[in-house]
DSSP file (Angstrom, degrees, kcal/mol; ACC not computed):
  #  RESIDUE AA STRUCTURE BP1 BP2  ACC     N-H-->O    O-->H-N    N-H-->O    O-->H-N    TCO  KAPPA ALPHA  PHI   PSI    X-CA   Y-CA   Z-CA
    1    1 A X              0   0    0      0, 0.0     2,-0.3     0, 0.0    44,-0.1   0.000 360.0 360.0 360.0 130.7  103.6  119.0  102.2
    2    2 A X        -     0   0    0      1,-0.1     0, 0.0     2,-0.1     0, 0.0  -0.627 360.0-142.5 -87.3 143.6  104.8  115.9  103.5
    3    3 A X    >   +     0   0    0     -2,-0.3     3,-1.4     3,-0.1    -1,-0.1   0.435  51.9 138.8 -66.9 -22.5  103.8  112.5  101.1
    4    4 A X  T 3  S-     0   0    0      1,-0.3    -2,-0.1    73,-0.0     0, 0.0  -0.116  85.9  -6.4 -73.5 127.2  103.1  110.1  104.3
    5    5 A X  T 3  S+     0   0    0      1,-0.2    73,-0.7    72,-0.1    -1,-0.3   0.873  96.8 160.7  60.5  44.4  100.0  108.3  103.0
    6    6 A X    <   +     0   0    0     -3,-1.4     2,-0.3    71,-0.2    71,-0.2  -0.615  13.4 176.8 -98.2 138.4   99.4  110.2  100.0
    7    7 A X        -     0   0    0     69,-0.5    69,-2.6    -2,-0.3     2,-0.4  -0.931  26.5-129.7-162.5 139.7   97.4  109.1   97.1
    8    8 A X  E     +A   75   0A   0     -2,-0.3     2,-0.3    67,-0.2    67,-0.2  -0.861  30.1 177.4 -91.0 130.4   96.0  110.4   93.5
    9    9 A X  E     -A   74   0A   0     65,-2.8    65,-1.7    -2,-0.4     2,-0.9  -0.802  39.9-107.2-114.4 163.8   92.6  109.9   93.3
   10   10 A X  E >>  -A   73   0A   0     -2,-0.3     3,-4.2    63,-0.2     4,-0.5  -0.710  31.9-127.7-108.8 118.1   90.7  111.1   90.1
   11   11 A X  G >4 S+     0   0    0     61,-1.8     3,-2.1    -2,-0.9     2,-1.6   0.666 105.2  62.9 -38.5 -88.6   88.3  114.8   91.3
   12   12 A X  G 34 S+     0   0    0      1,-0.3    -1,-0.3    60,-0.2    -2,-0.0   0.405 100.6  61.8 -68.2  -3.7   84.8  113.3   89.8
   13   13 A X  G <4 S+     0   0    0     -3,-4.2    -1,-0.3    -2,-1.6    -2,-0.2   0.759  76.2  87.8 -58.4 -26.6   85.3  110.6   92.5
   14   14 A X  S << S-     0   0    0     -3,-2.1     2,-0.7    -4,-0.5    41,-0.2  -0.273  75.3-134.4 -94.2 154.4   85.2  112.2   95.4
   15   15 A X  B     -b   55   0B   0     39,-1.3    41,-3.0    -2,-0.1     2,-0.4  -0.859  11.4-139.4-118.4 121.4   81.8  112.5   96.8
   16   16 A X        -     0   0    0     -2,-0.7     2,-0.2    39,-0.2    41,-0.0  -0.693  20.1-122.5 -89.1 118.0   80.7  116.0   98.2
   17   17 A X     >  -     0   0    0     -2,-0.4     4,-1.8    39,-0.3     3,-0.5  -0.558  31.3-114.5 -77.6 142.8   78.5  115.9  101.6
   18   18 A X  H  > S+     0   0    0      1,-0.2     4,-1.3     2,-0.2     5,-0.1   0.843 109.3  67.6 -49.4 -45.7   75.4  117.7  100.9
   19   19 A X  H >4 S+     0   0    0      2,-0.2     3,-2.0     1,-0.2    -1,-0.2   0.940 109.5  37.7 -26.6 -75.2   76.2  120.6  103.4
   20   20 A X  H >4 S+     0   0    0     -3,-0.5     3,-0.6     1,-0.3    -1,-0.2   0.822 106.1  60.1 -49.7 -45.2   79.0  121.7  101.3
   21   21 A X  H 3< S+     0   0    0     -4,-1.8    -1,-0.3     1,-0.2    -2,-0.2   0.890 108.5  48.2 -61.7 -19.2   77.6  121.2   98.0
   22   22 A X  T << S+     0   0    0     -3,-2.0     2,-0.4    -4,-1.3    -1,-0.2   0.503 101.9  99.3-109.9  -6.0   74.8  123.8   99.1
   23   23 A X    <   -     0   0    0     -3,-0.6     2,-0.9    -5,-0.1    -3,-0.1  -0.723  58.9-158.0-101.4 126.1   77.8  126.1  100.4
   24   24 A X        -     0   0    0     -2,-0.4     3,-0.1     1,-0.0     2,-0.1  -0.674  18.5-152.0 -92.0 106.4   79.4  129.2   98.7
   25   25 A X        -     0   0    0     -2,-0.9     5,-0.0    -5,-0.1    -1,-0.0  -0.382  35.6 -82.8 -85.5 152.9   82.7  129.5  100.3
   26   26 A X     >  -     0   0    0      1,-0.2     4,-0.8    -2,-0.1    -1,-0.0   0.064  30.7-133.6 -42.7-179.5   84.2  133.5  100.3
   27   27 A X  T  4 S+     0   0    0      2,-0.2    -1,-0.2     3,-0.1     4,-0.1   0.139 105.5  61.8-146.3   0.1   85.7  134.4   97.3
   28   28 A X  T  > S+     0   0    0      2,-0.1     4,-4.6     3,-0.1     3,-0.3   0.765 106.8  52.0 -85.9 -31.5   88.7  136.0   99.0
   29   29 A X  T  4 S+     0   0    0      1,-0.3     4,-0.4     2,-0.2    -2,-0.2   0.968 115.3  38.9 -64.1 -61.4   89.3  132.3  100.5
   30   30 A X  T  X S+     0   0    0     -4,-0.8     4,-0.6     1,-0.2    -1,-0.3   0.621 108.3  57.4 -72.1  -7.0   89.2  130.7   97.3
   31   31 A X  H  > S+     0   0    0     -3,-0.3     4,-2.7     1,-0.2     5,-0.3   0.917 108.5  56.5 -80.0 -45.7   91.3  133.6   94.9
   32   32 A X  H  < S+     0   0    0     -4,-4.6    -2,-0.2     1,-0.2    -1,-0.2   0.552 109.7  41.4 -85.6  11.9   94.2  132.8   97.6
   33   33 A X  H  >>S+     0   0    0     -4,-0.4     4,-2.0     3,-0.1     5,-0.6   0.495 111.8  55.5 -91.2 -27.3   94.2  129.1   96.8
   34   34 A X  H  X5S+     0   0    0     -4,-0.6     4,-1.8     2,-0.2    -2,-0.2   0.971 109.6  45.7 -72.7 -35.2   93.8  129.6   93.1
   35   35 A X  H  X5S+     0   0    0     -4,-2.7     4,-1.1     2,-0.2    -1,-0.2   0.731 115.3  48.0 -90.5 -12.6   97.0  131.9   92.9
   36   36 A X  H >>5S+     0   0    0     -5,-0.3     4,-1.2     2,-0.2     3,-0.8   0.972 110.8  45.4 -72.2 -61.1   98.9  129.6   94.9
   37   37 A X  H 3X5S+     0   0    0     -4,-2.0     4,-1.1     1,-0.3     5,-0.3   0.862 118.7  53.5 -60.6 -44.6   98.0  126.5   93.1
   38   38 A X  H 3<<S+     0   0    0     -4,-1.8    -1,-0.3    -5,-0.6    -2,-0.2   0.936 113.1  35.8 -38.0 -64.1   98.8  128.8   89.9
   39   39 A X  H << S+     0   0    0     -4,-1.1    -2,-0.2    -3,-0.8    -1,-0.1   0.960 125.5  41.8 -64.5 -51.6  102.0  129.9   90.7
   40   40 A X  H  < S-     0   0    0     -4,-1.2    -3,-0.2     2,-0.3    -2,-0.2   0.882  93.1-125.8 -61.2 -58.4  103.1  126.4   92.4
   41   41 A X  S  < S+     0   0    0     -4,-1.1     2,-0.3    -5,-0.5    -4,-0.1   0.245  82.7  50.5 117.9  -3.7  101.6  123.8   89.9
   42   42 A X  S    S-     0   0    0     -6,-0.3    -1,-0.4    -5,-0.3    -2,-0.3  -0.992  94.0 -67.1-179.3 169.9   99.7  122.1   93.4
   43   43 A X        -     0   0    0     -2,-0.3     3,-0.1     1,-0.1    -9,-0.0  -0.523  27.9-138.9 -97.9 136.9   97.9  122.3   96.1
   44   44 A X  S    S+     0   0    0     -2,-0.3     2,-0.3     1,-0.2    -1,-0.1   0.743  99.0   6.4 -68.6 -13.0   99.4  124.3   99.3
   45   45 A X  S    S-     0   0    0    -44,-0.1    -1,-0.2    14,-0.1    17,-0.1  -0.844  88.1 -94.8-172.8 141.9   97.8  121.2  100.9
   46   46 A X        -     0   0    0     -2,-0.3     2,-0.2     1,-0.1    30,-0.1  -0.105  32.5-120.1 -87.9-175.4   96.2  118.0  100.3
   47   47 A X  E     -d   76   0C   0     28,-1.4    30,-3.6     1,-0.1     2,-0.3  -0.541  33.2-134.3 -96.2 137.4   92.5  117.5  100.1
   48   48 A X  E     -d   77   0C   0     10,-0.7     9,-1.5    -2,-0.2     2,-0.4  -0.558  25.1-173.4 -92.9 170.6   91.5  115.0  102.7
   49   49 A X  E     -C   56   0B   0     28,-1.9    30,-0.4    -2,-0.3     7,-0.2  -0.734  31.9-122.6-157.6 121.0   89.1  111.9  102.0
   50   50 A X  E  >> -C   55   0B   0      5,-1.8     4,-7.1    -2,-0.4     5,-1.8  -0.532  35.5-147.3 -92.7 121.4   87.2  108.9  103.9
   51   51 A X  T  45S+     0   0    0     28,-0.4    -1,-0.2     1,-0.3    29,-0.1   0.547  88.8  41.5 -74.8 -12.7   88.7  106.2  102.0
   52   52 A X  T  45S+     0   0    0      3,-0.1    -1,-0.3     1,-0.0    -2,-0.1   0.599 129.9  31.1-108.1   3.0   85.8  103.6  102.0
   53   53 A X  T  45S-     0   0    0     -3,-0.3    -2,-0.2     2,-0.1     3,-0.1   0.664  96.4-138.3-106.5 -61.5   83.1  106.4  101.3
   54   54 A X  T  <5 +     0   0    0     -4,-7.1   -39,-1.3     1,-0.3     2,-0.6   0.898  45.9 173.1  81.7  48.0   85.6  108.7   99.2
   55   55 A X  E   < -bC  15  50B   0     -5,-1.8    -5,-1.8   -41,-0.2     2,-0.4  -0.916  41.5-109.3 -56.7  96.2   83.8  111.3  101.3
   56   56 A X  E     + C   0  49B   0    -41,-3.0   -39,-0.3    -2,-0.6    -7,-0.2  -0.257  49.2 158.1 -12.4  83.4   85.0  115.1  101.3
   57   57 A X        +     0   0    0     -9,-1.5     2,-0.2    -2,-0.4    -1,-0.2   0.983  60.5  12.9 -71.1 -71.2   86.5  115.6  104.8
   58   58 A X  S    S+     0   0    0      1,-0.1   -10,-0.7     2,-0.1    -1,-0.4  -0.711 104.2  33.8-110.5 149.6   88.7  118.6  104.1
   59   59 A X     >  +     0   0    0     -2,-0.2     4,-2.7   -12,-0.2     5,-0.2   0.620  41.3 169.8  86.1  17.4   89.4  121.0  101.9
   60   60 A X  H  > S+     0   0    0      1,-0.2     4,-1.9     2,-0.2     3,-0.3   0.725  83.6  50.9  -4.4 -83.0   86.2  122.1  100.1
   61   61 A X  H  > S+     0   0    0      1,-0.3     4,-4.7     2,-0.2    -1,-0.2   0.863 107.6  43.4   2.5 -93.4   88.1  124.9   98.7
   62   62 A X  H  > S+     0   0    0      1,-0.2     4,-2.4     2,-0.2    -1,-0.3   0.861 115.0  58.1 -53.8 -27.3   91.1  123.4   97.2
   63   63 A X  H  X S+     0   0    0     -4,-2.7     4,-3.1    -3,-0.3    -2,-0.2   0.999 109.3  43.4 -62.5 -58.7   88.5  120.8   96.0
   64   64 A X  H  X S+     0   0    0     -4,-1.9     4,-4.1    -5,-0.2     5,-0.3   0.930 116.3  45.1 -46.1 -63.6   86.6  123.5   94.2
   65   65 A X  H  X S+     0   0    0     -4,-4.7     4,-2.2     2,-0.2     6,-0.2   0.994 104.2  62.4 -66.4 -58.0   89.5  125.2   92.8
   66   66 A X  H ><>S+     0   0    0     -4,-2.4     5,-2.0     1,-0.2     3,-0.6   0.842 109.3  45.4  -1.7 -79.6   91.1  122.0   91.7
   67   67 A X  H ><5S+     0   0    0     -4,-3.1     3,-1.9     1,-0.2    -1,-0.2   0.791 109.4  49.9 -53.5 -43.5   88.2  121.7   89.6
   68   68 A X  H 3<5S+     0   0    0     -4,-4.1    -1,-0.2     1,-0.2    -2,-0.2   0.837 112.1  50.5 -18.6 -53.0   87.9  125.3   88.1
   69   69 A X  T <<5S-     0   0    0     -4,-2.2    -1,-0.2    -3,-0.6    -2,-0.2   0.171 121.6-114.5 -96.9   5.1   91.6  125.0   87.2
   70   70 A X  T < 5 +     0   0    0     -3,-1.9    -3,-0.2    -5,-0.2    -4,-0.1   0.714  47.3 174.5  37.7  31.1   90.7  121.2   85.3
   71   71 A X      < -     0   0    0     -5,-2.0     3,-0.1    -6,-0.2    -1,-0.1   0.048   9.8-177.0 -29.2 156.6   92.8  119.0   87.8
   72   72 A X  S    S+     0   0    0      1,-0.5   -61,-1.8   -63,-0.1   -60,-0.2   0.471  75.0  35.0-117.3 -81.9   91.9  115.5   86.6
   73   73 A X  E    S-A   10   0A   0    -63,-0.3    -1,-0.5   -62,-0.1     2,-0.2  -0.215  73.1-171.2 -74.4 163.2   93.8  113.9   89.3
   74   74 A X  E     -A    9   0A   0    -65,-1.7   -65,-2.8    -3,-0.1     2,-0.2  -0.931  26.6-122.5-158.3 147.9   94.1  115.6   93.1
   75   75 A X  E     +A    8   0A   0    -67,-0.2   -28,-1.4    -2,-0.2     2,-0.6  -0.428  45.8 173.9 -69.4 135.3   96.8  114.2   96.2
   76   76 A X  E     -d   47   0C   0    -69,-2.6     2,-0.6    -2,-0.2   -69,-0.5  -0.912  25.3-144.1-158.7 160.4   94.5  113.5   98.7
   77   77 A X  E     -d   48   0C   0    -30,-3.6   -28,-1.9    -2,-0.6   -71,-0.2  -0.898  25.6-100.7-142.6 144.1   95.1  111.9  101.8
   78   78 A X        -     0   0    0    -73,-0.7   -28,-0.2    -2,-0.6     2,-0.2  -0.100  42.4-170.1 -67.6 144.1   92.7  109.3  103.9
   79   79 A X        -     0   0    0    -30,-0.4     2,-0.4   -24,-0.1   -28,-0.4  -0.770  25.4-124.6-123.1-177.7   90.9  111.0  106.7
   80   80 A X        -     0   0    0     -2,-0.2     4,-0.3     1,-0.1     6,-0.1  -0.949  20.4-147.4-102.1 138.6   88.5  109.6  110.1
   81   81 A X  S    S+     0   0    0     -2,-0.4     6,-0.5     2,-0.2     5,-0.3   0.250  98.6  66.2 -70.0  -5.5   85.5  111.4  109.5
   82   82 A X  S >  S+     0   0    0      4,-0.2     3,-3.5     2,-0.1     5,-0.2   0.923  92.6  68.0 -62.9 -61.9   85.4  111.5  113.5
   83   83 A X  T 3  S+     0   0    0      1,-0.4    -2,-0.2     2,-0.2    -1,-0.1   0.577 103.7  38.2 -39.0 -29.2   88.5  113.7  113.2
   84   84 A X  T 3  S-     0   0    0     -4,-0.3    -1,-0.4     3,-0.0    -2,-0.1   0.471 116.7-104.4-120.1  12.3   86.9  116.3  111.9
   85   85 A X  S <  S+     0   0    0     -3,-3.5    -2,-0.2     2,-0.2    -3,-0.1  -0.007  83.1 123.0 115.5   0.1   83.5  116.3  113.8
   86   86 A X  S    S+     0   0    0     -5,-0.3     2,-0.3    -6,-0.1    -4,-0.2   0.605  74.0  22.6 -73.5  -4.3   81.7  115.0  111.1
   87   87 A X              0   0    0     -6,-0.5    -2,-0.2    -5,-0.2    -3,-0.0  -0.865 360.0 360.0-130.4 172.9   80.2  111.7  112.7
   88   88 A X              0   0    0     -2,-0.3    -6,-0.1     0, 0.0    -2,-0.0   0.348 360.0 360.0-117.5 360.0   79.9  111.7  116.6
């Protein structure tokens, strides 16, 4: 994972769009983040986050395991919420 623009932010900050929160992601999706993040110590990739909202762009998942696994802290890195279709 490259560092460029990288920041720890603390998990109960980051603010989950309602979609997601209401979504159960597969359970194959999430076992093969949890046994990387297991083996490694971190996450195969960081979580992205719209920095003045502290929105959930990317990475549901890894967000979700993070938390399972009692991260505190998470890498996250700032994202455009355009960038990922989520405003138009």
């Amino acid at each position: 994972m490259s560092t460029k623009s990288v920041v720890m932010i603390e998990l109960d900050r980051i603010q989950i769009p309602y979609e997601l929160a209401e979504s159960k992601p597969r359970e194959e999706k999430l076992e093969r983040i949890r046994q990387h993040i297991q083996k490694s110590g971190e996450l195969d990739e960081y979580i992205v986050v719209h920095q003045e909202s502290l929105t959930l762009v990317d990475g549901y998942i890894r967000y979700l395991v993070a938390r399972e696994l009692g991260f505190t802290f998470v890498p996250v890195r700032w994202g455009n919420l355009r960038e990922f279709g989520l405003y138009r």
